[in-house]
TIROVEX-331705 format. One record per residue (C-alpha): residue in three letters; x, y, z. Coordinates in pm, whole numbers, plus 50000, padded with zeros to 5 digits. Layout:
BEGIN
alaXYZ/...
END
This chain:
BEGIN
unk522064800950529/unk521474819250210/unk517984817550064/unk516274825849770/unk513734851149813/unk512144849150182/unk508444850450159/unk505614854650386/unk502374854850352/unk500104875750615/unk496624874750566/unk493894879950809/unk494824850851086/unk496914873551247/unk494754899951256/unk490864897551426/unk489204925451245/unk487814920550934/unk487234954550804/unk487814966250411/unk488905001450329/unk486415028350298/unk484525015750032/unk483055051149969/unk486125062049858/unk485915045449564/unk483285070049429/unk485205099449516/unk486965120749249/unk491075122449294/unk492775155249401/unk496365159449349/unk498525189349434/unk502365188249345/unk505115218749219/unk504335208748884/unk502085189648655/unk502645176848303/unk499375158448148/unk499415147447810/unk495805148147670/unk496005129247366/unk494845094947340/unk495255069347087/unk492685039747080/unk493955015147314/unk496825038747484/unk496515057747818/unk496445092647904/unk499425101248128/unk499625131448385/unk503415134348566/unk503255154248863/unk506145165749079/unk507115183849381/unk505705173549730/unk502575153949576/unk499345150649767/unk496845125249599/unk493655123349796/unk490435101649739/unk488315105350015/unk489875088650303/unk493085078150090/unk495965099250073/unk499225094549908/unk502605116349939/unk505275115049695/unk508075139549535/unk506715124449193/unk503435107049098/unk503155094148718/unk499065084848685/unk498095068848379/unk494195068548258/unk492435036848040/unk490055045547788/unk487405031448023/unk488585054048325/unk490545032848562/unk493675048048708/unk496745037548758/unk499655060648993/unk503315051249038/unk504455071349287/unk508555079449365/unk510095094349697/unk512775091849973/unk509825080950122/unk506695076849955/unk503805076350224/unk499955058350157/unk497345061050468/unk493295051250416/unk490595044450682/unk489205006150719/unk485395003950639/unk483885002850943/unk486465002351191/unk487665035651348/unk491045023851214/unk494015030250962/unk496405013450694/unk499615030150700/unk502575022650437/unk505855036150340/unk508515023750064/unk510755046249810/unk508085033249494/unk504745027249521/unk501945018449258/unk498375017749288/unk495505007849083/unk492085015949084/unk491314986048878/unk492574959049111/unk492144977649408/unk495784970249503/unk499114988049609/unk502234976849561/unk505264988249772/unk508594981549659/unk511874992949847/unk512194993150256/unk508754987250233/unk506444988450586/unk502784985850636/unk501184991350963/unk497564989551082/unk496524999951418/unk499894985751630/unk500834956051399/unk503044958851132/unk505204942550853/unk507934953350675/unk510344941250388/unk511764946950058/unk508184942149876/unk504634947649995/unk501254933149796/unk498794948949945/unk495074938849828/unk492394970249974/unk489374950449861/unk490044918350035/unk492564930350299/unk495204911350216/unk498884911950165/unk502304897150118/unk505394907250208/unk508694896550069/unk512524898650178/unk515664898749941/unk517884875749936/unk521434884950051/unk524104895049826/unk527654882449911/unk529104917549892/unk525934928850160/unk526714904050401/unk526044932650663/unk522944940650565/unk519574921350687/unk516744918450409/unk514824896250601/unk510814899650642/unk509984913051009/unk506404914051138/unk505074928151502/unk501294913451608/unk500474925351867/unk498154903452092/unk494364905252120/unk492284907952415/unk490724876152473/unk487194869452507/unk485604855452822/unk484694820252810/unk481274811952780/unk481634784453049/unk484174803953265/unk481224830753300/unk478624801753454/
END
């Protein structure tokens, strides 16, 4: 049966922890490393200063770290960042808050915003963190609230080998005794 776009929603049910990111990373400044860098100082009122780096990219904040061949980050006049971010794989990693525990993502494009607190992944897209997992053609991923939605592609009738569904591991969690089991 061909579908419109499969969608799934994941949010915190299927996961027990309810850590954040690293909320100190917020306060960090932003190191990037690449090949070469292009940064185009000028602003108009209203526009955004762009930077285009390329070449094995390394953006760090704190705990956050982001790999890409290129990264184009765009500045608002009132500081807030935004970073697309191309590569045969692009790669995102950042420590919960609180919880001696990663978010790990992959896709060919990603975009972040400092703004929303969000990153978007878009193309074989996968986000793990600790041993459960997601993966599909589009990733939402909220930091702030710890949420996220993941989306699969409907099938094209000249792709019928190919499988854009939405797949998801959970793994299960260790049960707590029972209070009256204990008695």
């Amino acid at each position: 049966m061909q579908s419109q776009c499969l969608f799934l929603s994941l949010s915190l049910m299927f996961f027990s922890a309810t850590a954040l990111a690293e909320r100190a990373d917020r306060d960090k400044p932003i190191h990037l490393e690449a090949d070469r860098a292009t940064v185009e100082d000028y602003k108009q009122k209203g526009e955004f200063r762009t930077s285009i780096f390329t070449g094995n990219v390394i953006l760090t904040q704190g705990t956050l770290i982001l790999r890409a061949d290129k990264v184009v980050m765009k500045e608002d006049s009132t500081g807030y960042r935004h970073a697309t971010a191309y590569g045969n794989l692009v790669s995102y990693r950042q420590k919960r808050d609180g919880v001696d525990e990663y978010v790990e993502a992959w896709s060919r494009r990603a975009e972040y915003d400092n703004k929303t607190d969000k990153i978007e992944l878009f193309g074989s897209a996968r986000l793990k963190r600790g041993t459960d997992e997601v993966e599909g053609d589009y990733i939402s991923y909220d930091i702030a609230s710890d949420f996220f939605q993941v989306f699969g592609q409907p099938q094209a009738e000249n792709d019928k080998n190919s499988d854009h569904r939405v797949r998801a591991v959970i793994q299960p969690k260790a049960k707590q005794p029972d209070a009256e089991t204990e008695k």
